[in-house]
DOMI-485489 format. One line per 4 residues: for each residue x, y, z of N, C-alpha, C. Coordinates in nm, 3 decimals. Example, Ala and Ser with C-alpha at 12.3 -4.5 7.8 and 13.67 -1.06 7.14 Angstrom:
2
1.319,-0.569,0.780,1.230,-0.450,0.780,1.320,-0.330,0.780 | 1.285,-0.225,0.708,1.367,-0.106,0.714,1.290,0.003,0.787
//
This chain:
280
13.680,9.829,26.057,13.793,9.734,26.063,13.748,9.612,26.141 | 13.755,9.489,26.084,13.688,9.364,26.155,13.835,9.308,26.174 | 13.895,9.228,26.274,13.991,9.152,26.345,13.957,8.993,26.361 | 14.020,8.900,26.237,14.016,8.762,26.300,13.847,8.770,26.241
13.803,8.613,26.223,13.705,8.543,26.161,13.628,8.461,26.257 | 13.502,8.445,26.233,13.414,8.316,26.265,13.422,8.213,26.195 | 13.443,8.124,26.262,13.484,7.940,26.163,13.305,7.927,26.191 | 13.286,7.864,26.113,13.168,7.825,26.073,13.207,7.656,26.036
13.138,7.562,26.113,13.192,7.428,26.207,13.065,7.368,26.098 | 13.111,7.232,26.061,13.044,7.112,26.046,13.016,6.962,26.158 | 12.953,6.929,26.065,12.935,6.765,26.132,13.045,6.667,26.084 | 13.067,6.718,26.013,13.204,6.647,25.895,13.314,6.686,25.965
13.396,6.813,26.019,13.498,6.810,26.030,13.557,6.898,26.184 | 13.629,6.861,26.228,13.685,6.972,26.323,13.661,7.045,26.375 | 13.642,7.088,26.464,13.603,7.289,26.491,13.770,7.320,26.568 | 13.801,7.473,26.507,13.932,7.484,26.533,13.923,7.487,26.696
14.029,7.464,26.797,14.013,7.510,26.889,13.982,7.644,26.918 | 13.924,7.710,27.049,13.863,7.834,27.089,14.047,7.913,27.096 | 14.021,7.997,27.022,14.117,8.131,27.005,14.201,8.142,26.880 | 14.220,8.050,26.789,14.274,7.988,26.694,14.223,8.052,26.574
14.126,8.160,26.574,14.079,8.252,26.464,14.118,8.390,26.519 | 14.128,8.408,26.640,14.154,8.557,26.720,14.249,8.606,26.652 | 14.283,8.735,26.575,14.371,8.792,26.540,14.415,8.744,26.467 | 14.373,8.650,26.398,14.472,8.589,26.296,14.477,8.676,26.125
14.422,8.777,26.138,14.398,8.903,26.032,14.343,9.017,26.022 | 14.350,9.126,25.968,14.320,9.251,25.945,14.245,9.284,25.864 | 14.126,9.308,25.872,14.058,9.337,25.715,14.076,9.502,25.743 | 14.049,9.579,25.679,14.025,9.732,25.637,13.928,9.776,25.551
13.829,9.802,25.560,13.768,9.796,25.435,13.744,9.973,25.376 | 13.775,9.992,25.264,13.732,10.089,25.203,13.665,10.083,25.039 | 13.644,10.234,24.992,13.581,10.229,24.855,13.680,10.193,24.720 | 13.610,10.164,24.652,13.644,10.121,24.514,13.687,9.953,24.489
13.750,9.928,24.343,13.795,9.840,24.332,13.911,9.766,24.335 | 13.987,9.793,24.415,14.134,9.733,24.464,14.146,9.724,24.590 | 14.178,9.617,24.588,14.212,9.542,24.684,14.367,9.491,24.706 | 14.437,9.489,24.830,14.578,9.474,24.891,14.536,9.376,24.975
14.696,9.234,25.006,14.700,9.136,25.090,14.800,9.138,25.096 | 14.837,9.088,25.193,14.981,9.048,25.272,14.986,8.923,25.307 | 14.956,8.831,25.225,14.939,8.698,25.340,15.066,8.645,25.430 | 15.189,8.693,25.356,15.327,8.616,25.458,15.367,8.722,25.539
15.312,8.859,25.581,15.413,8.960,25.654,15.393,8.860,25.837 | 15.270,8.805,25.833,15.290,8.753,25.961,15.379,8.658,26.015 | 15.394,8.700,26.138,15.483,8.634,26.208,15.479,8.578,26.374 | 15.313,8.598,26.379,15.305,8.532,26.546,15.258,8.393,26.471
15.260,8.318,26.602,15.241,8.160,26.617,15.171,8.176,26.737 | 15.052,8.087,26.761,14.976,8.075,26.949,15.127,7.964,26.988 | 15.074,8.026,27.110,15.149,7.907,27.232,15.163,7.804,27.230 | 15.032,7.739,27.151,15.045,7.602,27.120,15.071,7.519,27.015
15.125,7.572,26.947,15.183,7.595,26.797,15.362,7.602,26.835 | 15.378,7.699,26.918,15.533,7.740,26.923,15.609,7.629,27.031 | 15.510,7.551,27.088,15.607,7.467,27.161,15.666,7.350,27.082 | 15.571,7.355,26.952,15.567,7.222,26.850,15.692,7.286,26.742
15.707,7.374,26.751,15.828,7.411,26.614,15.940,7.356,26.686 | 16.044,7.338,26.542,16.174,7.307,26.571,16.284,7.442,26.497 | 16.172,7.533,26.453,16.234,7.648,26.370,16.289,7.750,26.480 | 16.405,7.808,26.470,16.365,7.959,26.555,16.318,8.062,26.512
16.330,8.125,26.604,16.223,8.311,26.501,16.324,8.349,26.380 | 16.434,8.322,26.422,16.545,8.364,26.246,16.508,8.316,26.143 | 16.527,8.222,26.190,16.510,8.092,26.064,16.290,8.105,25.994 | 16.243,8.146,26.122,16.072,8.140,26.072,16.123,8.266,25.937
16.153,8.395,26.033,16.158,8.488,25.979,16.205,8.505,25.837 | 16.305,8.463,25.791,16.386,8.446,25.690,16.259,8.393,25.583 | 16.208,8.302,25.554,16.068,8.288,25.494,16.009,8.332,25.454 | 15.922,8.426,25.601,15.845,8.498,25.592,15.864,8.569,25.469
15.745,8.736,25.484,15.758,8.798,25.377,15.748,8.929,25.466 | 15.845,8.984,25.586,15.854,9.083,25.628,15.818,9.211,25.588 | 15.764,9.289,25.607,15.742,9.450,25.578,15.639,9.439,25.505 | 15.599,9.360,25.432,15.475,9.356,25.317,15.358,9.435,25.359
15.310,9.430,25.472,15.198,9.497,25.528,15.171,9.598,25.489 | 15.357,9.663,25.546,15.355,9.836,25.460,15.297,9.893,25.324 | 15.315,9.782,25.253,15.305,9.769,25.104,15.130,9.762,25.106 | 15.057,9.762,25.158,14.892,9.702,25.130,14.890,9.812,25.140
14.902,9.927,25.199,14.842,10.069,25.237,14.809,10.141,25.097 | 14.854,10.103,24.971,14.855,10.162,24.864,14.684,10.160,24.828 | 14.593,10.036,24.861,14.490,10.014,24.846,14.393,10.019,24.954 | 14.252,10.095,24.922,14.147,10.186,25.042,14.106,10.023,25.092
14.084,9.902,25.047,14.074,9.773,25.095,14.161,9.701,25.110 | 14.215,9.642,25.256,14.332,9.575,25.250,14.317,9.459,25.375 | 14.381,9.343,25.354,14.383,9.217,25.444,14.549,9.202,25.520 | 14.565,9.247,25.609,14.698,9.189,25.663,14.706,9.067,25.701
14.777,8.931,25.693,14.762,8.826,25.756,14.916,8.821,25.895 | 14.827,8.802,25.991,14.960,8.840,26.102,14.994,8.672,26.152 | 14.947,8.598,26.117,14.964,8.443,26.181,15.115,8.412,26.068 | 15.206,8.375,26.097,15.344,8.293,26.015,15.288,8.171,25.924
15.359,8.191,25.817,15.295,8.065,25.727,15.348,7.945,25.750 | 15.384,7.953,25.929,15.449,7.833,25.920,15.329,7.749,26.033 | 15.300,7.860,26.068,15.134,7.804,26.132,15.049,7.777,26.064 | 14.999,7.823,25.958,14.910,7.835,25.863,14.932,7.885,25.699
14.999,7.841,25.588,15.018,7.879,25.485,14.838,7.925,25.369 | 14.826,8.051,25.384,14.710,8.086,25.309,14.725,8.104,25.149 | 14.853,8.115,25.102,14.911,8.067,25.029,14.888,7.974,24.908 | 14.835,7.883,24.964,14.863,7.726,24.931,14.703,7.657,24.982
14.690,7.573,24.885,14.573,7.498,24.905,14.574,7.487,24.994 | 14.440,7.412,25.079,14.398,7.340,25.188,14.499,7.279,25.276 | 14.445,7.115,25.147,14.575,6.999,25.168,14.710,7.040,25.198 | 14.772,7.129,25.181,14.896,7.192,25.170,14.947,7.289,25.276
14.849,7.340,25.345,14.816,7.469,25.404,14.944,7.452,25.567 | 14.929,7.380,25.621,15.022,7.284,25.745,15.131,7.262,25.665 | 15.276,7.286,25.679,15.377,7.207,25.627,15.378,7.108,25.709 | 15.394,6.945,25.645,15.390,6.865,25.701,15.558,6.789,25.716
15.655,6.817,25.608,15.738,6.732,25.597,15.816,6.899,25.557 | 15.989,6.829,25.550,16.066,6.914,25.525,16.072,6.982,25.340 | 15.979,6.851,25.272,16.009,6.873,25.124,15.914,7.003,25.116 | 15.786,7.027,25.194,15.690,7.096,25.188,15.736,7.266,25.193
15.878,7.285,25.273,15.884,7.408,25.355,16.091,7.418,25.338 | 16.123,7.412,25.201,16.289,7.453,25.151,16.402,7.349,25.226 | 16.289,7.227,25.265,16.430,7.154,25.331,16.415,7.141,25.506 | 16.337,7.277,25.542,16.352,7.284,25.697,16.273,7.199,25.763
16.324,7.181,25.872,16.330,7.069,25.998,16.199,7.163,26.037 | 16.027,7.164,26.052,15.970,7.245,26.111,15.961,7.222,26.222 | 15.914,7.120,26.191,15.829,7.080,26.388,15.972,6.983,26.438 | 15.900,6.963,26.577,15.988,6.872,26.661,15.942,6.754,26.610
16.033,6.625,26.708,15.993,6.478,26.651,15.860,6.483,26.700 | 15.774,6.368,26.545,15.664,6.393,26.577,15.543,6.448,26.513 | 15.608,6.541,26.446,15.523,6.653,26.363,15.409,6.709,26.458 | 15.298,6.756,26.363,15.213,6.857,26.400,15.096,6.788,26.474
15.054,6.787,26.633,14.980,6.790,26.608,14.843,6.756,26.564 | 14.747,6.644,26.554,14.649,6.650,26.473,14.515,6.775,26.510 | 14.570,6.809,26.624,14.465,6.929,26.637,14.534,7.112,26.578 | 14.676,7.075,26.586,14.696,7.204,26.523,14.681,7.209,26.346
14.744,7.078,26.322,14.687,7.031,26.174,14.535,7.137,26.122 | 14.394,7.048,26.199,14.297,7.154,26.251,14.269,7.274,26.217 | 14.316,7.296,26.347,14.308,7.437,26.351,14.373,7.513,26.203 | 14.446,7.471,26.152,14.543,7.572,26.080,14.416,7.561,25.909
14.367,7.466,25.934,14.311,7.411,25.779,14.163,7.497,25.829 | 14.105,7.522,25.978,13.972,7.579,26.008,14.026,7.740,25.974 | 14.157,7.798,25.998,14.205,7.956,25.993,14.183,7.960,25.823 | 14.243,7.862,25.768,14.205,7.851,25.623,14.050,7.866,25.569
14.031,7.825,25.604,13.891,7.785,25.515,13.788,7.949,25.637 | 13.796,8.012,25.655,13.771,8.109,25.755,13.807,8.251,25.678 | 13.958,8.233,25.614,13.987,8.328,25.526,13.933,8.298,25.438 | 13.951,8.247,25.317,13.861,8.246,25.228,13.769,8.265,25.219
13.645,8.195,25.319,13.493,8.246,25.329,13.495,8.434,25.345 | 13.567,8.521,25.424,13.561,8.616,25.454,13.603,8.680,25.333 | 13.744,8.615,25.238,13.777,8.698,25.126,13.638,8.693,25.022 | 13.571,8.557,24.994,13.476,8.555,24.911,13.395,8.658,24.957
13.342,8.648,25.068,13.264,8.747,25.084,13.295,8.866,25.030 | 13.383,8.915,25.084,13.457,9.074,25.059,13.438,9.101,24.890 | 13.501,8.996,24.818,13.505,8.998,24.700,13.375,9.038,24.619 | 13.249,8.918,24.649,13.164,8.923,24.596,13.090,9.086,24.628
13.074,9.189,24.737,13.076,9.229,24.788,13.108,9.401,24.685 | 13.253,9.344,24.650,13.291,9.491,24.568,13.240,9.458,24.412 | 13.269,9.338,24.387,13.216,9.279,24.242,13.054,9.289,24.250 | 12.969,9.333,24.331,12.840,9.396,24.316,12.804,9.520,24.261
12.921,9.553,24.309,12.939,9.742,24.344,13.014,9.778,24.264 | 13.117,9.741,24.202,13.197,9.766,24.052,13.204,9.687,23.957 | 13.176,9.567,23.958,13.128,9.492,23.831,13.300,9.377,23.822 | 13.431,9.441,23.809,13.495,9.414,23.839,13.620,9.439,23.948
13.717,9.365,23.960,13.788,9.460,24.080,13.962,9.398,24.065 | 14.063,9.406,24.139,14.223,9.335,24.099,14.222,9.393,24.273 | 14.299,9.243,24.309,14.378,9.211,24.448,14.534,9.211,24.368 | 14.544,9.314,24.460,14.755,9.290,24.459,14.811,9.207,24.570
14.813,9.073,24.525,14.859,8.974,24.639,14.994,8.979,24.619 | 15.053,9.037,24.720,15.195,9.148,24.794,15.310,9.017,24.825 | 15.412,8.989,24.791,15.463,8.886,24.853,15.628,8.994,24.839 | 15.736,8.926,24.912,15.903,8.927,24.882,15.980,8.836,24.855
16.071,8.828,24.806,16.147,8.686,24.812,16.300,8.641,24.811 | 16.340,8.569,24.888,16.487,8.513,24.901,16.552,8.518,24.805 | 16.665,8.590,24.759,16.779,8.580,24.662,16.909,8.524,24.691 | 16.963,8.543,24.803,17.076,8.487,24.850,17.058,8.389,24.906
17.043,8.243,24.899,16.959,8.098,24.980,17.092,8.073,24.997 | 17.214,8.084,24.971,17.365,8.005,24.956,17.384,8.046,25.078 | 17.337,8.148,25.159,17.420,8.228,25.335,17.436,8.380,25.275 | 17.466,8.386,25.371,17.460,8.518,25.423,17.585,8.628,25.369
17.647,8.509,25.317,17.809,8.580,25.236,17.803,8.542,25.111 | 17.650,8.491,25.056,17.695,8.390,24.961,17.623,8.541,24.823 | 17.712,8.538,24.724,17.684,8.638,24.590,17.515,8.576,24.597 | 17.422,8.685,24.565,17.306,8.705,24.468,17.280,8.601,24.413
17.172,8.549,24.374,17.087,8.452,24.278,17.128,8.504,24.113 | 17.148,8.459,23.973,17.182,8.533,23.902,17.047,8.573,23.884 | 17.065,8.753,23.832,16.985,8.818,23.838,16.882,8.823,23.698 | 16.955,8.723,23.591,16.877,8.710,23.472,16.741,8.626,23.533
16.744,8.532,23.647,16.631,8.456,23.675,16.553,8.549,23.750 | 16.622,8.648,23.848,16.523,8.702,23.948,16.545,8.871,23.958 | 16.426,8.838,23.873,16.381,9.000,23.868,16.383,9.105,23.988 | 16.355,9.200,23.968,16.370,9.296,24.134,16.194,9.293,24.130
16.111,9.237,24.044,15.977,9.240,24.068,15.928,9.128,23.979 | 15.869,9.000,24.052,15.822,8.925,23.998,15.672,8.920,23.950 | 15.597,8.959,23.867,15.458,8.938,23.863,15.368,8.789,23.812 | 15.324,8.746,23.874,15.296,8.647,23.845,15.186,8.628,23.796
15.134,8.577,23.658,15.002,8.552,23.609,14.961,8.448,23.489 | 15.005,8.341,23.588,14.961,8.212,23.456,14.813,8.198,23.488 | 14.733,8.227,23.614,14.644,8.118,23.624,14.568,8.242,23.544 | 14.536,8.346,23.538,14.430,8.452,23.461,14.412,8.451,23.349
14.302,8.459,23.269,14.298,8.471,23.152,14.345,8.614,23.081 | 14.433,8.518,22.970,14.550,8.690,22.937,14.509,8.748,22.828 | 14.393,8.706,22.801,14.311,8.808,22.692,14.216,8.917,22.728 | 14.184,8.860,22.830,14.052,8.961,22.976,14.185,9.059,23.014
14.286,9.020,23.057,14.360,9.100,23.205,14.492,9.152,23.125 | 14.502,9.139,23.018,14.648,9.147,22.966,14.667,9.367,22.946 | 14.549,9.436,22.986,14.579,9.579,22.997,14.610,9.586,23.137 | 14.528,9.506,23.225,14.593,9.514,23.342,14.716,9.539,23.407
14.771,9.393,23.353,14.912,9.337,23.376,14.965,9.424,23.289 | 14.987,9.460,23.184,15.038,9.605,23.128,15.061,9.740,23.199 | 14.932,9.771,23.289,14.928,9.909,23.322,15.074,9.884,23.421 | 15.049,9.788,23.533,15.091,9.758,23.640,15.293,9.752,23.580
15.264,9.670,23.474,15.419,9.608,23.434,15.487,9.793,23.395 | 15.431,9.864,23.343,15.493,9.952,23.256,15.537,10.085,23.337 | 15.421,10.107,23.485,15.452,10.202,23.596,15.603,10.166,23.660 | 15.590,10.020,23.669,15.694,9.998,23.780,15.765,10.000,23.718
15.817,9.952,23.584,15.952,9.942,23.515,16.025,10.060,23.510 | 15.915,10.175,23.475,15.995,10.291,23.484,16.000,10.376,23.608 | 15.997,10.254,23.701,16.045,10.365,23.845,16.186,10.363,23.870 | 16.257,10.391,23.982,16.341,10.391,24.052,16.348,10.419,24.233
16.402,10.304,24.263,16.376,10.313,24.396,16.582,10.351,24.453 | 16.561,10.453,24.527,16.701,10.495,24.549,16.791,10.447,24.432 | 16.763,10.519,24.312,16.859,10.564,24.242,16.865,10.415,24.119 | 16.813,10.287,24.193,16.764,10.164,24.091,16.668,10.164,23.971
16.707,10.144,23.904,16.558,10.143,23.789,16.491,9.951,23.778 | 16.391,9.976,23.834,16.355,9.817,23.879,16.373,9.749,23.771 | 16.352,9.616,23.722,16.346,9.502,23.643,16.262,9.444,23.682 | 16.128,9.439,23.673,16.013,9.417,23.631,15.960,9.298,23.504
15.914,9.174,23.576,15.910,9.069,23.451,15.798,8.973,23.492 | 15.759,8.953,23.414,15.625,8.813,23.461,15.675,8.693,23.476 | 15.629,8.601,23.590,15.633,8.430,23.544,15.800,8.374,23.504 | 15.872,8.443,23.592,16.064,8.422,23.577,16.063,8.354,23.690
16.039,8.373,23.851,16.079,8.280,23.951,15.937,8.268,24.011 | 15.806,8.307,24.019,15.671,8.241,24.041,15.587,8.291,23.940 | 15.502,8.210,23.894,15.389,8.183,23.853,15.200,8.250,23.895 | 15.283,8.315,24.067,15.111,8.303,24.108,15.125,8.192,24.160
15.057,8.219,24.321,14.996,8.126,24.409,14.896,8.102,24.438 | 14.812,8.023,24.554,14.696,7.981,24.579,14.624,8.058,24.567 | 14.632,8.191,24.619,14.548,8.352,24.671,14.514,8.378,24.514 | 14.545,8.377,24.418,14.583,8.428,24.241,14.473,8.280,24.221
14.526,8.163,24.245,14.444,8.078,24.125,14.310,8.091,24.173 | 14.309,8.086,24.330,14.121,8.066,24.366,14.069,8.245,24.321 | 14.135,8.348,24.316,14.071,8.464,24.267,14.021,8.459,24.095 | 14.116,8.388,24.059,14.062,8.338,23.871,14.004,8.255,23.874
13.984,8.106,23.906,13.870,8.011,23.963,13.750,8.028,23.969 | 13.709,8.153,24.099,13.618,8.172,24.187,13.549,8.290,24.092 | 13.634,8.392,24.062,13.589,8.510,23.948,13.679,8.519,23.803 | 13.628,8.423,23.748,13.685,8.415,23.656,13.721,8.526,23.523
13.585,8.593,23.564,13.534,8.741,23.427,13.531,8.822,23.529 | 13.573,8.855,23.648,13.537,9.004,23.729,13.639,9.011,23.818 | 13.739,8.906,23.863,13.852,8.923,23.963,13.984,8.903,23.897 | 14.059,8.967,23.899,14.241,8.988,23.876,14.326,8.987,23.926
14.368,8.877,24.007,14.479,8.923,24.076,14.636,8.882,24.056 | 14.698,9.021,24.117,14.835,9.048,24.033,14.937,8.970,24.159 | 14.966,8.879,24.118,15.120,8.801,24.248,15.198,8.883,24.230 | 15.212,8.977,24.290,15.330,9.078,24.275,15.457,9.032,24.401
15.577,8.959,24.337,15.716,8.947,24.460,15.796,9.023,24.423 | 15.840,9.084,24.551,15.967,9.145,24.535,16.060,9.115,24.578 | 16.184,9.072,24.501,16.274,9.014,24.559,16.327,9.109,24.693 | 16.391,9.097,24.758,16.459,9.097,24.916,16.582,9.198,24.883
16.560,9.304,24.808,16.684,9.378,24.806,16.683,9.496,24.894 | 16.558,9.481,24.926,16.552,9.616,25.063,16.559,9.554,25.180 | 16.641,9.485,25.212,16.690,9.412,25.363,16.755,9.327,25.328 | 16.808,9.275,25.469,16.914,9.147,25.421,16.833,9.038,25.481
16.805,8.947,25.360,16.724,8.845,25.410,16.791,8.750,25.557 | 16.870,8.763,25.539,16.959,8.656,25.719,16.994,8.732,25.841 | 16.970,8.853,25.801,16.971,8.932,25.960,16.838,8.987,25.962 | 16.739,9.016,25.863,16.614,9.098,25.880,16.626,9.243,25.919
16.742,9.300,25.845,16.764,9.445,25.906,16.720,9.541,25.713 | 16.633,9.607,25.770,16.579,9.653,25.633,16.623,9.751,25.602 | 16.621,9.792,25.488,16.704,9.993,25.431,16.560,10.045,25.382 | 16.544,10.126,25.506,16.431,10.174,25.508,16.372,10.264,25.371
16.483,10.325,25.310,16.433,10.419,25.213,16.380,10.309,25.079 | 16.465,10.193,25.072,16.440,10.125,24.979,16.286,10.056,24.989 | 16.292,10.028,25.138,16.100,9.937,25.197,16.020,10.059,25.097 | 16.038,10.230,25.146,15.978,10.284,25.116,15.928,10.335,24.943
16.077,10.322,24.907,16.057,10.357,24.724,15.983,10.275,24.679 | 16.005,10.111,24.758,15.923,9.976,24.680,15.766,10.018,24.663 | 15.711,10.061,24.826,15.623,10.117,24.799,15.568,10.228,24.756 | 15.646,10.322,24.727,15.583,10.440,24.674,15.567,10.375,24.502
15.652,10.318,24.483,15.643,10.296,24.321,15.525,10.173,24.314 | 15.479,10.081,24.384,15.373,10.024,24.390,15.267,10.119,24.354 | 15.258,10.235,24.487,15.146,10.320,24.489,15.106,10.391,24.361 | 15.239,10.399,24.285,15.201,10.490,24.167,15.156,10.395,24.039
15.170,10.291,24.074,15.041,10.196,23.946,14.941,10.169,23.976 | 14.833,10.237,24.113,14.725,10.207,24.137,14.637,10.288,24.013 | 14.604,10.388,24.059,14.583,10.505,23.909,14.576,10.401,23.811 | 14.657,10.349,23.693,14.700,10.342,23.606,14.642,10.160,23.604
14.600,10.112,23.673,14.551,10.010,23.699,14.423,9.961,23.694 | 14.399,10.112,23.802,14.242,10.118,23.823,14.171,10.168,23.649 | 14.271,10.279,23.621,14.215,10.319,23.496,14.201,10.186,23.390 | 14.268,10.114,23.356,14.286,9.984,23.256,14.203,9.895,23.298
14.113,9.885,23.414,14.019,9.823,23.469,13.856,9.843,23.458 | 13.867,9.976,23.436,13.716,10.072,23.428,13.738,10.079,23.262 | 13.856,10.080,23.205,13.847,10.014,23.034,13.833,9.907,22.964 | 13.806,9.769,23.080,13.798,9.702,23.016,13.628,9.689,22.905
//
């Protein structure tokens, strides 16, 4: 288990400040070809980061992608990211990576007057470019050793944005499982995204039978396009969101059995994944 990255510094740009990589992730490493991430379950900020927000921990939290972590355990290789994407969005390109303005981050007021920063700016783009080098690595790494491999990049997501009293999102737009896969090629990966789509549909988590759909409220994010990019013929990765029906997104109080069915029914399309993978 390695903790947090070495930035590897130019003449060109920045070096993050000293501690600004510490803990900022979890690798795990085990056998085979799957791989689990969490990039939003985090939720610390350094000291010098938290005097600059204008968010509180509710309001960070609400964002976030709480409990997800739980969810990586399904896979013997897994990345927790514990830093808030409001410090660092891994997410999201580079350029993008810092919310800079309110259009960047649902409207919210992040920072105080002032904005970010040009050294936390920095730092947050050096935590960036730190993960990636470490995921490439990792990647290239199992793609030696199995030829190909699929990251389940783990996310949750807001349904009720109206408050806290306000009815559900209609549910024809937002699935109870979003999978996301525009950026992959869907002639290579389309048993994949099959194995994965056809386990979960027919689960049930406390007594629910999920709704399971591709490309309805995301597409796949940054983590998804640089894994098709970077491995275009040997990497897959599945944007798997789940919408927020196992907690209440405005108090953060979760129903534990539901955190748990989400994941047990995750766990049971690894199998069935891995198998459609070693067929291609």
């Amino acid at each position: 288990m390695t903790t947090g990255a070495v930035a590897h510094a130019s003449r060109t740009r920045r070096v993050a400040p000293s501690g600004a990589l510490d803990g900022a992730w979890t690798l795990v490493r085990g056998e085979g070809p799957i791989v689990a991430v969490a990039l939003h379950d985090g939720h610390r900020v350094r000291d010098e980061v938290a005097k600059h927000l204008a968010l509180s921990e509710t309001e960070r939290l609400r964002e976030e992608d709480p409990h997800t972590a739980d969810w990586v355990r399904i896979a013997p290789t897994r990345i927790m990211v514990h830093r808030s994407r409001f410090e660092v969005d891994l997410n999201r390109p580079l350029e993008k990576a810092v919310y800079l303005g309110p259009e960047q981050a649902w409207n919210l007021q992040v920072w105080k007057e002032g904005g970010p920063p040009l050294e936390l700016v920095d730092a947050g783009h050096e935590i960036h470019r730190a993960f990636y080098a470490t995921l490439g690595a990792l990647l290239r790494e199992i793609e030696g050793k199995h030829g190909r491999f699929v990251v389940y990049d783990l996310h949750s997501y807001n349904h009720r944005r109206g408050g806290p009293r306000s009815p559900p999102d209609d549910p024809r737009l937002s699935p109870d499982v979003n999978v996301g896969t525009a950026s992959m090629d869907p002639e290579l990966w389309a048993p994949v995204v099959e194995a994965l789509v056809d386990v979960l549909s027919g689960a049930e988590v406390v007594g629910r039978r999920l709704d399971v759909r591709a490309n309805v409220r995301f597409k796949g994010g940054y983590l998804a396009q640089w894994v098709h990019r970077t491995f275009p013929r040997s990497g897959c990765a599945l944007a798997v969101d789940v919408k927020k029906f196992f907690m209440d997104e405005w108090t953060g109080r979760v129903e534990p059995l539901r955190l748990e069915g989400v994941g047990a029914a995750l766990a049971r399309t690894v199998p069935a994944v891995q198998q459609a993978l070693e067929a291609l």
